[in-house]
ZAGU-165389 format. One line per field, with one value per residue (C-alpha): chain; x negated, y negated, z negated; residue in one letter. Coordinates in steps of 0.2 Angstrom, whole numbers, plus 5000, padded with zeros to 4 digits. Example, Ala and Ser with C-alpha at 12.3 -4.5 7.8 and 13.67 -1.06 7.14 Angstrom:
2
kette	(A | A);
px	(4938 | 4932);
py	(5022 | 5005);
pz	(4961 | 4964);
rest	(A | S);
This chain:
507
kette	(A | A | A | A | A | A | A | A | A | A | A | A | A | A | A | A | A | A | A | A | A | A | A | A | A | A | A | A | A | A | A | A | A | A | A | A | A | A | A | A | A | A | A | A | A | A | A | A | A | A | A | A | A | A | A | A | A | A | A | A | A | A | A | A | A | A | A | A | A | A | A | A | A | A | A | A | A | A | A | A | A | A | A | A | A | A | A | A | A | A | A | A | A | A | A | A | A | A | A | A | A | A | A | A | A | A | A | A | A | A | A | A | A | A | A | A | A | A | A | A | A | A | A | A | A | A | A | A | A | A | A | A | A | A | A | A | A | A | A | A | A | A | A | A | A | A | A | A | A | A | A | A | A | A | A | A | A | A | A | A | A | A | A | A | A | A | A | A | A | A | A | A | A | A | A | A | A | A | A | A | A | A | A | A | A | A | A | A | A | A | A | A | A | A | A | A | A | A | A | A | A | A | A | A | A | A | A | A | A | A | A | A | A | A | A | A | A | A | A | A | A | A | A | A | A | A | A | A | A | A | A | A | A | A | A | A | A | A | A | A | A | A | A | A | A | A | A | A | A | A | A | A | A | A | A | A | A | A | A | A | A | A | A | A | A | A | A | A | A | A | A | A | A | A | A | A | A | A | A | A | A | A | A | A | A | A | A | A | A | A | A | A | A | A | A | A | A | A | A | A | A | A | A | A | A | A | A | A | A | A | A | A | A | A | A | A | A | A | A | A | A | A | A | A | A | A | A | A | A | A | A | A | A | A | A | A | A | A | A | A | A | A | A | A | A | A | A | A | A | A | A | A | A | A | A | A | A | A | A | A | A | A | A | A | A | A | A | A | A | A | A | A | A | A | A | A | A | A | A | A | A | A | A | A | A | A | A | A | A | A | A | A | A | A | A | A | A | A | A | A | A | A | A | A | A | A | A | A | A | A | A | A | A | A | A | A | A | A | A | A | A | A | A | A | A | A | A | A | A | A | A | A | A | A | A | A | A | A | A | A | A | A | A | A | A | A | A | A | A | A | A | A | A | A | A | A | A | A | A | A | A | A | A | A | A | A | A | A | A | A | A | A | A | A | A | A | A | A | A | A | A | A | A | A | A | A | A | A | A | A | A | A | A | A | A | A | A | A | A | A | A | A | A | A | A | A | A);
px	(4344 | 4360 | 4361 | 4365 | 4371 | 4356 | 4355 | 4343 | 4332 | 4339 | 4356 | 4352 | 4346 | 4361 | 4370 | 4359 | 4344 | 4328 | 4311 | 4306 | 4320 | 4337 | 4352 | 4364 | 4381 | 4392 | 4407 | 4400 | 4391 | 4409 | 4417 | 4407 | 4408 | 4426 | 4431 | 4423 | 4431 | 4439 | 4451 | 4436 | 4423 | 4433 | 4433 | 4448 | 4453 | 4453 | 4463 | 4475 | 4475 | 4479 | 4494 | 4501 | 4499 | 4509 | 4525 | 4521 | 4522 | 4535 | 4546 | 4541 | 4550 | 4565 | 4565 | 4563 | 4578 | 4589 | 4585 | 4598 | 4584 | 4579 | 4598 | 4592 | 4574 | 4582 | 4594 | 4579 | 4566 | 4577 | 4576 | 4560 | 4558 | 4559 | 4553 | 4540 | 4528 | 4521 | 4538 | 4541 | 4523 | 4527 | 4544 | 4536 | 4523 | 4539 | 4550 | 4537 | 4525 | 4538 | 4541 | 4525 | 4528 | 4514 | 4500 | 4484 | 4464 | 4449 | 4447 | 4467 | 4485 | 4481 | 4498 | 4508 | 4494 | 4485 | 4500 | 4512 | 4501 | 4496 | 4516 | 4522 | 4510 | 4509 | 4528 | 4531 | 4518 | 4522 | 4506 | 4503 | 4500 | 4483 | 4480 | 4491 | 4480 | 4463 | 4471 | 4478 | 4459 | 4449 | 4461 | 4460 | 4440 | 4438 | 4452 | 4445 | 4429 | 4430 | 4444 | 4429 | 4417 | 4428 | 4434 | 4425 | 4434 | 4449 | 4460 | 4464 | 4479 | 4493 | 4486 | 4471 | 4481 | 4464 | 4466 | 4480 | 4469 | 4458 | 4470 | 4480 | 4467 | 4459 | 4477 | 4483 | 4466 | 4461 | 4479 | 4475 | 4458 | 4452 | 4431 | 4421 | 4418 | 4436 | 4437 | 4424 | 4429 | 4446 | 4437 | 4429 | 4446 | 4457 | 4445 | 4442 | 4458 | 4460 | 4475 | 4476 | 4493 | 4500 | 4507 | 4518 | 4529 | 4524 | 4530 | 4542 | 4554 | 4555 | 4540 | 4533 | 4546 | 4536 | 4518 | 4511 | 4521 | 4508 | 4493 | 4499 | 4505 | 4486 | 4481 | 4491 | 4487 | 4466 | 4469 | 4480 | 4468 | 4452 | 4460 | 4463 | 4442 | 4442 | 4426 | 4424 | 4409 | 4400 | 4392 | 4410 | 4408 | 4390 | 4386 | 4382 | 4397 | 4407 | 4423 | 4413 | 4407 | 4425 | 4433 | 4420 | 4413 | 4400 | 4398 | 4395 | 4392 | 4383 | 4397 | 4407 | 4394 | 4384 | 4391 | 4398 | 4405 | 4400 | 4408 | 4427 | 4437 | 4453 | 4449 | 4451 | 4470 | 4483 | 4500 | 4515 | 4529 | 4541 | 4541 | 4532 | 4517 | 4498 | 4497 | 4513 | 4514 | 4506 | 4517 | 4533 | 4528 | 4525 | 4539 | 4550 | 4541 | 4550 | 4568 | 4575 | 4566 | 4574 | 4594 | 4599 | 4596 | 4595 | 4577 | 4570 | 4555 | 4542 | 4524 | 4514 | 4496 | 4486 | 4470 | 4466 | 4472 | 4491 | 4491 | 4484 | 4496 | 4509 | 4503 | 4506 | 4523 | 4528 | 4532 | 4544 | 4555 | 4572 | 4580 | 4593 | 4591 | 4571 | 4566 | 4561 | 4544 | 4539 | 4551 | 4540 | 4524 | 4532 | 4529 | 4546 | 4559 | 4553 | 4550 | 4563 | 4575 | 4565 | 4566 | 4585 | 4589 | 4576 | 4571 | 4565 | 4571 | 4575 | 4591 | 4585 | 4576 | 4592 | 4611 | 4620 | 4607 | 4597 | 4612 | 4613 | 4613 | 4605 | 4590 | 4588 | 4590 | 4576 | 4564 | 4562 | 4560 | 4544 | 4526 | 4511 | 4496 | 4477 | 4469 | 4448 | 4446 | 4458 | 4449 | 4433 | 4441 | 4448 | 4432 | 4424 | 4436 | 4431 | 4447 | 4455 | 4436 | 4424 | 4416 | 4413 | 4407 | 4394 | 4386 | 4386 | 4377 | 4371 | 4378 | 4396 | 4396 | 4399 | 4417 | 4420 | 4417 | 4426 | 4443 | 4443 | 4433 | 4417 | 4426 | 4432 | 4414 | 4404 | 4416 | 4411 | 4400 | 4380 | 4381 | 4368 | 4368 | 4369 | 4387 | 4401 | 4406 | 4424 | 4423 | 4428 | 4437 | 4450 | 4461 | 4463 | 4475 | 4478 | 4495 | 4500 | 4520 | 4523 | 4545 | 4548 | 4569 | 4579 | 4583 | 4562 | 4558 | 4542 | 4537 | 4521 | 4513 | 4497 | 4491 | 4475 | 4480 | 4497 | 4506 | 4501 | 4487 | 4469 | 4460 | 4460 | 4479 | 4483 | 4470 | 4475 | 4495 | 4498 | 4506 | 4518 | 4521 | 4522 | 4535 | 4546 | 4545 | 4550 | 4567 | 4570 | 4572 | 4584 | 4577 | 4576 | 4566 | 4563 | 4557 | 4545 | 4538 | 4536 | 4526 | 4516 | 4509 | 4505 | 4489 | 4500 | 4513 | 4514 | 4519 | 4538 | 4539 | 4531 | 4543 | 4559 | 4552 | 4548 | 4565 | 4572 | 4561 | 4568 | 4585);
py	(4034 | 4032 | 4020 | 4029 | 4027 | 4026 | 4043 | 4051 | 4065 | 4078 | 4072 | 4071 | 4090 | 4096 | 4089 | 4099 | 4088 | 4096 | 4088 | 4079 | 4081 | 4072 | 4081 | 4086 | 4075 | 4076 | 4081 | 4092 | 4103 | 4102 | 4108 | 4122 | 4128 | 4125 | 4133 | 4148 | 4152 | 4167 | 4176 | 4188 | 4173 | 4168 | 4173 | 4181 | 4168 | 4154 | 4163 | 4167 | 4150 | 4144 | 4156 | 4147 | 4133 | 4135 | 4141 | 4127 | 4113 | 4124 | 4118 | 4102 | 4099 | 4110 | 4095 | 4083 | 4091 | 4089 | 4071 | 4061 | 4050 | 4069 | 4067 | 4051 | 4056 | 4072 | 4063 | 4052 | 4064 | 4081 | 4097 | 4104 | 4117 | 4113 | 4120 | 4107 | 4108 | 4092 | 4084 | 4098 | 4094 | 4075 | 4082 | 4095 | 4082 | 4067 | 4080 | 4087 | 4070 | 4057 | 4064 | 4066 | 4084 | 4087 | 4098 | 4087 | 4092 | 4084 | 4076 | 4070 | 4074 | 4089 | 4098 | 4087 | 4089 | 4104 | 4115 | 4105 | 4105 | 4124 | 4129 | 4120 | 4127 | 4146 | 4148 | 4139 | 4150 | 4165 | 4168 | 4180 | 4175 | 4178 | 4165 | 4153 | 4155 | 4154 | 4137 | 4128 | 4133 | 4126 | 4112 | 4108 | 4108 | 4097 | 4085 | 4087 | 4083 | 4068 | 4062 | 4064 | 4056 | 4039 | 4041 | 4027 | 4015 | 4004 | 4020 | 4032 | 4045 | 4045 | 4028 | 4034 | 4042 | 4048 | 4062 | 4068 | 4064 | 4077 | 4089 | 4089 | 4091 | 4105 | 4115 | 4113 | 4116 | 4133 | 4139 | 4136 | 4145 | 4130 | 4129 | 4119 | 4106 | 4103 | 4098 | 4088 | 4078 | 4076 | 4072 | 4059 | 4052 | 4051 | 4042 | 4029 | 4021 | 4029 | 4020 | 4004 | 4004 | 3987 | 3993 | 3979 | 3989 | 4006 | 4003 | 3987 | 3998 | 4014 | 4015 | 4028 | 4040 | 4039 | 4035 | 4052 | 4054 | 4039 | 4050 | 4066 | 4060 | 4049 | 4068 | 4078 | 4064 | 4068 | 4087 | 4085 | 4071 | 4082 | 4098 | 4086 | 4082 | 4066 | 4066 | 4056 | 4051 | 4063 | 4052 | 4045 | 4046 | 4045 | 4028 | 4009 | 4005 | 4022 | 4026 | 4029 | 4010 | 4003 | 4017 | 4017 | 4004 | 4018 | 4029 | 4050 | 4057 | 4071 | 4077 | 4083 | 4097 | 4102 | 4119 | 4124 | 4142 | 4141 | 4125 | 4127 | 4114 | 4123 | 4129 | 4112 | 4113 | 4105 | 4109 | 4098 | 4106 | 4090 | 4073 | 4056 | 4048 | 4051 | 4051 | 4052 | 4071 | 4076 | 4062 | 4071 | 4087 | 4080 | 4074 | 4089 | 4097 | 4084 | 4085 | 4099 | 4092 | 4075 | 4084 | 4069 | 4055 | 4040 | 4034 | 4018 | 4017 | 4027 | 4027 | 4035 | 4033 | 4037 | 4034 | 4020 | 4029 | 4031 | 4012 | 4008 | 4016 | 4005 | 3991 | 3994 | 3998 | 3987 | 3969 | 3981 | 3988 | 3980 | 3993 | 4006 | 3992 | 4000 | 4004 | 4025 | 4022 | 4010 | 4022 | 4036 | 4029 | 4023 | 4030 | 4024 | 4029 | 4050 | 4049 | 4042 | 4054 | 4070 | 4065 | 4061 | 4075 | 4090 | 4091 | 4079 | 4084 | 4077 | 4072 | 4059 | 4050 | 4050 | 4042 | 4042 | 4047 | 4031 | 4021 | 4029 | 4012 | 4023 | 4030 | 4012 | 4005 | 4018 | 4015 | 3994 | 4003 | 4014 | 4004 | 4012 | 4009 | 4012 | 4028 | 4026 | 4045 | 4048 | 4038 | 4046 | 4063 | 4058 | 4052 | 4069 | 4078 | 4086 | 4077 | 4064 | 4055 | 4061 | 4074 | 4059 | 4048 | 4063 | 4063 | 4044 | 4042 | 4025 | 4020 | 4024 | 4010 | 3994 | 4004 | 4010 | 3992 | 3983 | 3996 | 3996 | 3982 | 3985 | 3992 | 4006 | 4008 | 4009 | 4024 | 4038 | 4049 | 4049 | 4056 | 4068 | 4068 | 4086 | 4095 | 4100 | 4117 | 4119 | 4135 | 4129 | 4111 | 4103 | 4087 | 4079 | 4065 | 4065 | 4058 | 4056 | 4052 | 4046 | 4044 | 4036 | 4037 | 4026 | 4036 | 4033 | 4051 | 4053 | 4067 | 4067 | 4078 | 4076 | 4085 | 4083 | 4093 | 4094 | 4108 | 4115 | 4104 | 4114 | 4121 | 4137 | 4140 | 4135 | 4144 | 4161 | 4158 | 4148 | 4162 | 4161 | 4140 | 4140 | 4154 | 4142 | 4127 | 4136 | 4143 | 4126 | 4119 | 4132 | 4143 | 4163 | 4176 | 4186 | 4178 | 4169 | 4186 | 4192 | 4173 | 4179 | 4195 | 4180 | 4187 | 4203 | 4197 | 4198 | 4185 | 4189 | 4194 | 4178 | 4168 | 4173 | 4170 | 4152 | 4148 | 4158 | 4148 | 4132 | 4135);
pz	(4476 | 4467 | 4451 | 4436 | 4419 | 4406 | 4396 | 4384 | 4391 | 4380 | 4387 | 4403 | 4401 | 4393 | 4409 | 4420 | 4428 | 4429 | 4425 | 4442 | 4451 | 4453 | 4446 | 4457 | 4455 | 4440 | 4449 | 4459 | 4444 | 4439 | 4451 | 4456 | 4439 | 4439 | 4457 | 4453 | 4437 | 4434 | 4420 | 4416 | 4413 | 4399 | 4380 | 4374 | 4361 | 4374 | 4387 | 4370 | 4368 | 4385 | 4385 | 4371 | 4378 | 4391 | 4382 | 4371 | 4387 | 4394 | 4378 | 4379 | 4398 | 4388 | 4377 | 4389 | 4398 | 4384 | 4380 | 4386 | 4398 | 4405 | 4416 | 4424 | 4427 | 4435 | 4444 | 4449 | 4455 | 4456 | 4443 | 4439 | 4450 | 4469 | 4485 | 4486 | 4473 | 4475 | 4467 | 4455 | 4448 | 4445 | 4438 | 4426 | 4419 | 4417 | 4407 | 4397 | 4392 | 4387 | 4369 | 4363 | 4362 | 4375 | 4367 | 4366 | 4364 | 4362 | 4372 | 4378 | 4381 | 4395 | 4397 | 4408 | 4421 | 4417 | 4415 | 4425 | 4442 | 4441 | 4435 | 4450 | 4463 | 4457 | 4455 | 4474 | 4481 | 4471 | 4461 | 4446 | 4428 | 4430 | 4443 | 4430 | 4416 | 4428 | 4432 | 4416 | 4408 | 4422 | 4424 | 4405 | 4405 | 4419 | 4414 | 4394 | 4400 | 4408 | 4395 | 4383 | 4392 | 4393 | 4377 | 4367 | 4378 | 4378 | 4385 | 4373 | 4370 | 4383 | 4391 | 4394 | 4414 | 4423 | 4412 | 4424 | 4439 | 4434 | 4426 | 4441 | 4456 | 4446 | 4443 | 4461 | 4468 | 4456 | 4462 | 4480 | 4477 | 4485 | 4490 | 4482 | 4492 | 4493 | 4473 | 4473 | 4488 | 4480 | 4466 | 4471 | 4480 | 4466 | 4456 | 4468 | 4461 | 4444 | 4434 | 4420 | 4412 | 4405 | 4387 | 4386 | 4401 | 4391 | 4375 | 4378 | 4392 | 4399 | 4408 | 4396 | 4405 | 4420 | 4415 | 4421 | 4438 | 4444 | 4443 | 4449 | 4465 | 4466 | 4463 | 4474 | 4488 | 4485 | 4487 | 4503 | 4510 | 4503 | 4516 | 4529 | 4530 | 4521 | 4508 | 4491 | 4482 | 4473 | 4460 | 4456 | 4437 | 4434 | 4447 | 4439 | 4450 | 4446 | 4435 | 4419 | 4421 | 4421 | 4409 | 4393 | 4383 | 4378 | 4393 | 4388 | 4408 | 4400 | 4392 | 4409 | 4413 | 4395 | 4389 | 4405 | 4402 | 4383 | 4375 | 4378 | 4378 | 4376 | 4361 | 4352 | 4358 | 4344 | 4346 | 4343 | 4335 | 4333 | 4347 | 4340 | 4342 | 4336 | 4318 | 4311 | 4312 | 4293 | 4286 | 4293 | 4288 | 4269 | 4269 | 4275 | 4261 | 4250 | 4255 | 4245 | 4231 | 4231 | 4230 | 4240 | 4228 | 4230 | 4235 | 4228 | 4239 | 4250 | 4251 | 4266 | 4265 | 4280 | 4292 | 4301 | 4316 | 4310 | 4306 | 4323 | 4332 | 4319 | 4322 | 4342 | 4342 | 4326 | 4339 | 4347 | 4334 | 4332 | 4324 | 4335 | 4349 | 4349 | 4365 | 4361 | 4368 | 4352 | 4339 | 4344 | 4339 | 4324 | 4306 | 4295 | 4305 | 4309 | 4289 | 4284 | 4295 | 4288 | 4271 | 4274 | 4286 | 4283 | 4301 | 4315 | 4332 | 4351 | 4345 | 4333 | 4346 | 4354 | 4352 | 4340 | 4329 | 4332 | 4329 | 4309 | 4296 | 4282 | 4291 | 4296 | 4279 | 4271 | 4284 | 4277 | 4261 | 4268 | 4265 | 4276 | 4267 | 4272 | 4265 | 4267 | 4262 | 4276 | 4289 | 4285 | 4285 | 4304 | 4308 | 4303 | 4314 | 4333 | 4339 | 4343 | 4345 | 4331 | 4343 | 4353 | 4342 | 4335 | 4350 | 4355 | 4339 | 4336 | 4354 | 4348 | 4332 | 4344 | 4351 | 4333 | 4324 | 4342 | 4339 | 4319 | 4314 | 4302 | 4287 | 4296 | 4306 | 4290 | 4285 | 4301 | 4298 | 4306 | 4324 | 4327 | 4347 | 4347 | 4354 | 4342 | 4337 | 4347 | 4339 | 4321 | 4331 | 4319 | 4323 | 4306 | 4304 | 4287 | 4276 | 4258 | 4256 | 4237 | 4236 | 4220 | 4218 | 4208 | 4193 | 4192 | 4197 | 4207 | 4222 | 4234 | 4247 | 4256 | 4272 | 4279 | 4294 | 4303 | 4306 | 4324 | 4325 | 4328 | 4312 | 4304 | 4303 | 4320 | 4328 | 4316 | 4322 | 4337 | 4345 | 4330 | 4329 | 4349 | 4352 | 4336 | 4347 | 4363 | 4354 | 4343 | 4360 | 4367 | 4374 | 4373 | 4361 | 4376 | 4387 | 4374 | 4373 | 4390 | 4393 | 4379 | 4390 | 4403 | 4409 | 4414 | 4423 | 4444 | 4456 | 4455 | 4438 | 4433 | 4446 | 4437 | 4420 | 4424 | 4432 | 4416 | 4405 | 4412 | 4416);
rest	(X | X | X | X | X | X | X | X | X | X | X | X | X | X | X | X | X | X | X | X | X | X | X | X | X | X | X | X | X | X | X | X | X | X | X | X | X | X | X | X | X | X | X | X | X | X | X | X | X | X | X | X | X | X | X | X | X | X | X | X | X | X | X | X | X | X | X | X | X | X | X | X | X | X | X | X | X | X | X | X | X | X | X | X | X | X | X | X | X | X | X | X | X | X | X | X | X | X | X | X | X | X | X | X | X | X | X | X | X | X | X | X | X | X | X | X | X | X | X | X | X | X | X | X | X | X | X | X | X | X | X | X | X | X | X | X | X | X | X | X | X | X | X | X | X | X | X | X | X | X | X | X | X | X | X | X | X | X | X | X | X | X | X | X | X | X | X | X | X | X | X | X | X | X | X | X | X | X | X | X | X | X | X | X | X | X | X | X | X | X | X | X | X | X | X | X | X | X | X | X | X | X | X | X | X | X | X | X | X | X | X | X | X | X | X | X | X | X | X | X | X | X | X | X | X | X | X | X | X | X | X | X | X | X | X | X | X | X | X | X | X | X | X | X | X | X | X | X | X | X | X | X | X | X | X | X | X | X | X | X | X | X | X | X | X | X | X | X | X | X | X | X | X | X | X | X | X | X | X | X | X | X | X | X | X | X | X | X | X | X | X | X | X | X | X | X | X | X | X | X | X | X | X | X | X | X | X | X | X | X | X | X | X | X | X | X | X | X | X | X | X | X | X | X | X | X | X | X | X | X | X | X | X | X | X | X | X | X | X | X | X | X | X | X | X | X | X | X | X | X | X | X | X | X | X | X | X | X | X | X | X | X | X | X | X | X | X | X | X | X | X | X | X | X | X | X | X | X | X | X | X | X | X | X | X | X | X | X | X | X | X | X | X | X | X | X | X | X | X | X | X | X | X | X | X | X | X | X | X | X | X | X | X | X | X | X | X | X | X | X | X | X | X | X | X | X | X | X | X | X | X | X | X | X | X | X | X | X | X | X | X | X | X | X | X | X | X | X | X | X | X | X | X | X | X | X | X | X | X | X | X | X | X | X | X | X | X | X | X | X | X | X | X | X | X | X | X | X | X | X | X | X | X | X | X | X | X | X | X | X | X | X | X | X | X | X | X | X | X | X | X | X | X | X | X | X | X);
């Protein structure tokens, strides 16, 4: 018998074992579940959902494109849409990851696999919208679900790659219509060798470019090695020895399987609506609010209070920033400068990750003069939240504290709310990272904002109108009213129809 992970009774019921007997294989509950999904078996509001979240990635490779680096990774790799659909998927998931305008959920950055993979496959092989949408769903609870279960671990975010192992085998594979056995035998391959990344390369150079292409090629590599007869092992995430052992300080296997068909991942999707890193998003909204308010005058100081998180991610990119030498990997993940350029411009878009823009003294000079300070309330209101990790730590419960205390230190621990072991209610999801900008200007005036959720990320107004906020990204990235809304009949559309759109979409 296979060595397992400890687990509670009640969890190992929720993942499916029944009393005296041994439960059948993570992946391979997974899977099942997963191969046989269809367009029907899926609630209206998710498959809404889904639909904007592929107009939303498919802006996000239209940003990518326009970036300055999208040339050299295009000249590198080839455009996004090729014959082959194994390179256009590694294409698709570099152009549309890089920025941070890749649309996340709880639990990780999805899109640059879970859309990427099943874009690239249905428009080489001339599939209909329907086929699409059964893909990027499937593809986003698998790749969710694991992502969750390793998520109080050292990996988080866009390091945390064997989300695109997942997302990647699932999209292709759902495409394909591929059996059963196939996805978990590809399964079990890819995460044979799942990926470690060295952030000193990722935020220190241009690896971040790249940082997906690695596990989508892993992933396309399973599924032709899955067809080709070779098997994996079933018990890949769940075994003493497995992925969950190495990838989470505190394991949760009972998370890939619980609520199959009823607990939808896709419904805790967030939508980025401007490129940067996790956490900075309700500060730059704040202070958007604040431009016309300020009339251009001169501006003494700025205060942005945030969570833990938003200072976490500082703090990461902070030994890297040297001003408009700073590699965009690091400026991305950092809070003065997207502030400072809303605050002074009224917008924050691709170009101001990109020359000349980067290169502006002023912008530079306002973000010395912005102080990031610690908010507890705004911890504990991240804390609280389904995603990035409160779902996670809810159910971990008292076996989540030695991650929480480990990442944040005691402080911060003592500031989560009790986990109750029990599953979240994605129906009501929310993705708080709350931020308070206070701009003081030198005549003395003083303005503030505070957001508890940004724009686009999930809570009741994103769930009410994402339709709305993703068909605004796709056109502030160039690209056309019309075809927005043909994509947003996705479910509708056949094999050809669909085929021109995305080459329309992209062009």
């Amino acid at each position: 018998m296979a060595e397992r992970l400890p687990g509670s009774p009640a969890a190992r019921a929720r993942a499916g074992e029944k009393s005296g007997s041994e439960p059948a294989p993570l992946v391979t509950t997974l899977t099942a579940w997963a191969a046989g999904l269809r367009l029907d078996h899926v609630p209206e509001r998710v498959v809404a959902l889904a639909t904007s979240q592929v107009i939303a990635q498919l802006a996000a490779i239209r940003a990518g494109l326009r970036h300055s680096a999208g040339a050299k990774l295009v000249r590198a790799f080839g455009p996004p849409l090729q014959p082959d659909p194994r390179r256009s998927a590694g294409v698709l998931a570099m152009l549309g990851s890089w920025l941070n305008l890749d649309d996340t959920a709880y639990a990780g950055h999805l899109a640059p696999s879970t859309v990427a993979v099943p874009l690239a496959y249905a428009h080489a092989g001339r599939h209909d919208g329907r086929a699409l949408l059964t893909a990027v769903i499937a593809a986003n609870e698998c790749a969710a679900r694991i992502t969750a279960a390793a998520t109080l671990g050292p990996l988080r975010g866009q390091s945390a790659l064997h989300t695109h192992l997942a997302g990647a085998v699932a999209g292709r594979l759902s495409v394909e219509r591929a059996p059963a056995a196939r996805w978990a035998d590809a399964f079990g391959l890819a995460f044979a060798s799942p990926p470690w990344p060295v952030m000193h390369a990722f935020l220190g150079g241009d690896a971040k470019l790249v940082h997906v292409l690695a596990p989508v090629r892993s992933a396309m590599d399973a599924c032709d090695a899955a067809a080709a007869g070779l098997t994996g092992m079933p018990d890949i995430m769940e075994h003493a020895n497995g992925f969950l052992a190495r990838f989470a300080t505190t394991p949760l296997p009972e998370v890939i399987t619980a609520g199959l068909g009823r607990h939808w991942h896709t419904e805790t999707l967030s939508f980025k609506v401007r490129p940067g890193g996790p956490g900075i998003d309700a500060a730059v909204d704040c202070a958007l609010e604040l431009h016309p308010l300020l009339g251009g005058a001169p501006i003494a100081e700025v205060e942005v209070a945030a969570s833990a998180y938003t200072l976490f991610a500082g703090r990461q990119a902070a030994r890297y920033l040297a001003g408009p030498r700073t590699p965009i990997s690091a400026l991305l993940l950092s809070t003065a400068y997207p502030v400072a350029t809303a605050l002074l411009t009224g917008d924050l878009t691709v170009e101001d990750f990109d020359l000349p823009a980067m290169r502006d003294p002023v912008r530079w000079a306002l973000a010395d003069r912005i102080r990031l300070v610690h908010d507890p309330r705004m911890t504990s209101a991240l804390l609280g939240s389904v995603a990035p990790f409160g779902a996670a730590l809810r159910q971990a419960g008292e076996r989540g504290l030695p991650w929480l205390r480990d990442f944040a230190g005691d402080e911060i621990a003592a500031l989560a709310p009790p986990g109750d072991g029990g599953p979240p209610d994605f129906t009501s999801a929310s993705k708080a990272t709350p931020a308070r900008v206070v701009v003081r200007l030198a005549d003395g005036r003083t303005f503030s904002r505070e957001r508890d959720i940004p724009i686009g990320s999930a809570g009741p107004d994103t769930r009410r109108r994402h339709r709305e906020l993703v068909s605004e990204k796709f056109l502030a990235q160039g690209g056309d009213l019309a075809v927005a809304g043909e994509l947003g009949e996705l479910a509708e559309l056949p094999a050809e129809r669909l085929r021109r759109l995305l080459a329309e979409a992209l062009r």
